[in-house]
C-alpha positions in Angstrom: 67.5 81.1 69.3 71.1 81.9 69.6 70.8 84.3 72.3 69.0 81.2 74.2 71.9 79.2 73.5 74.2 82.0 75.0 72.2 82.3 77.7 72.0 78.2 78.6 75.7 78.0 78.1 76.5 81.0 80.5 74.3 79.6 83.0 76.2 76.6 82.9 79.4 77.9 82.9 77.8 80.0 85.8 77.4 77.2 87.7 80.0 75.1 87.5 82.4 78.3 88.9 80.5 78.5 92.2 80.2 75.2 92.8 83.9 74.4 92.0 84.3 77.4 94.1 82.6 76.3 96.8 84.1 73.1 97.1 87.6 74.3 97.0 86.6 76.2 99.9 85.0 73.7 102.1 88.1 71.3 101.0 90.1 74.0 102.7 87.8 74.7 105.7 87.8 71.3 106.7 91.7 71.2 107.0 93.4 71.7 110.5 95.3 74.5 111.2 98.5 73.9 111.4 100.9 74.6 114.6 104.0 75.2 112.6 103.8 77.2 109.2 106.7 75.4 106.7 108.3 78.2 104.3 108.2 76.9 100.8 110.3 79.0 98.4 109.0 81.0 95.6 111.0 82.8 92.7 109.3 84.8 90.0 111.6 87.2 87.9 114.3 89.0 90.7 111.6 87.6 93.3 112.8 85.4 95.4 110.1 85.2 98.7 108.3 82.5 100.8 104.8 81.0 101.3 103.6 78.5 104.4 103.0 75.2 102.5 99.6 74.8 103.1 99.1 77.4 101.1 97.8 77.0 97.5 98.0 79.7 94.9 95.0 80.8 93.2 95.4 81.4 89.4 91.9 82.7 88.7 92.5 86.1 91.3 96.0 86.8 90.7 97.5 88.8 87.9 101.0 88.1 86.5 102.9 90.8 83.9 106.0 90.6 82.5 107.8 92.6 80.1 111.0 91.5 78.8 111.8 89.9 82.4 110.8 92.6 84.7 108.1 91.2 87.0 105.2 92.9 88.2 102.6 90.7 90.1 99.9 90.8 92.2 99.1 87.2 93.7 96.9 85.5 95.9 97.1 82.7 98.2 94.8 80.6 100.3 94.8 78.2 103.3 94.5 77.7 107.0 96.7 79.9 109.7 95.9 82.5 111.7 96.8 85.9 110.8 99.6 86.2 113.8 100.6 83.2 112.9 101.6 84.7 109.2 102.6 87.7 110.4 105.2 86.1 112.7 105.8 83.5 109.7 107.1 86.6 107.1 109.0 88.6 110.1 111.0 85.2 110.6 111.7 84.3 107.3 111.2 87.2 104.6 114.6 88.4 106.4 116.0 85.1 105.0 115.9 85.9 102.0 117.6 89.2 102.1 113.9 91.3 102.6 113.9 94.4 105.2 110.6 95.2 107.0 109.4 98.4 106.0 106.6 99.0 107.5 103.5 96.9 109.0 100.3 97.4 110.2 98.0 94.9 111.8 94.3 94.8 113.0 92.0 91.8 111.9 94.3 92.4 108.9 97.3 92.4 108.5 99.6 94.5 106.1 103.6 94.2 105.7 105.9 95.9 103.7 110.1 94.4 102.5 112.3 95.7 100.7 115.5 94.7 98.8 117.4 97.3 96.7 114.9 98.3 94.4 112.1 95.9 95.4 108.7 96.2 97.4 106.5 93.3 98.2 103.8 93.9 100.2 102.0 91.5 101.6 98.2 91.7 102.8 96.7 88.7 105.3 92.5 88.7 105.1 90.9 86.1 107.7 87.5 84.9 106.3 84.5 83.6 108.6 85.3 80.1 107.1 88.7 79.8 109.0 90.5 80.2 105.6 93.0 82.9 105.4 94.2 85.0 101.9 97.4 86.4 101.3 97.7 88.5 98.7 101.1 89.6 97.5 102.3 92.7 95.4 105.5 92.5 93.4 106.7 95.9 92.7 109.7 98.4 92.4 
């Protein structure tokens, strides 16, 4: 009986995921790309980076730890760009912030490496075949 009830309520739980899931990502697919990417400024611990606007951060793949103030992330971000247009969005404006390229390497991917004094953030870009591209962002020393 109460493995029945387990059962139910993960299959509900279940379902509700993928169809959230799937309707953020249609939501998203049906946006335009934009022509201009707009930095938005983002600080977490010594941090200090930017994101294109449109872009939304996804709680439920990203992975946050902190101890005692020293940051170590690993975060995700979704929405609608092309992956030259990101890559020539973070060689334009990572610099802003006081980031050096380090290294970069792009295919249908694209990778990128900054660093400031004892900081890395990489960056990776993944195109899907909805239109929606993921960046996902390591924090690191």
């Amino acid at each position: 009986m109460l493995k029945n009830s387990l059962r139910k309520i993960l299959l509900i739980f279940t379902t509700v995921f993928i169809f959230t899931s799937c309707v953020n990502t249609l939501q998203m697919a049906a946006q335009e790309t934009p022509l201009e990417l707009i930095p938005k400024n983002k600080v977490m611990g010594g941090f200090s980076f930017v994101i294109p606007d449109n872009f939304r951060f996804i709680n439920e793949q990203s992975l946050i730890y902190d101890y005692k103030g020293d940051i170590r992330a690993y975060l995700v971000y979704a929405g609608k760009a092309s992956t030259v247009q990101l890559i020539n969005f973070f060689t334009d404006y990572m610099p802003e912030k006081g980031w050096k390229p380090d290294f970069a390497t792009v295919s249908t991917d694209g990778i990128l490496a900054f660093k400031k004094e004892d900081r890395l953030i990489i960056i990776k870009i993944t195109p899907d075949v909805a239109g929606i591209s993921y960046i996902k962002i390591l924090l690191t020393k």
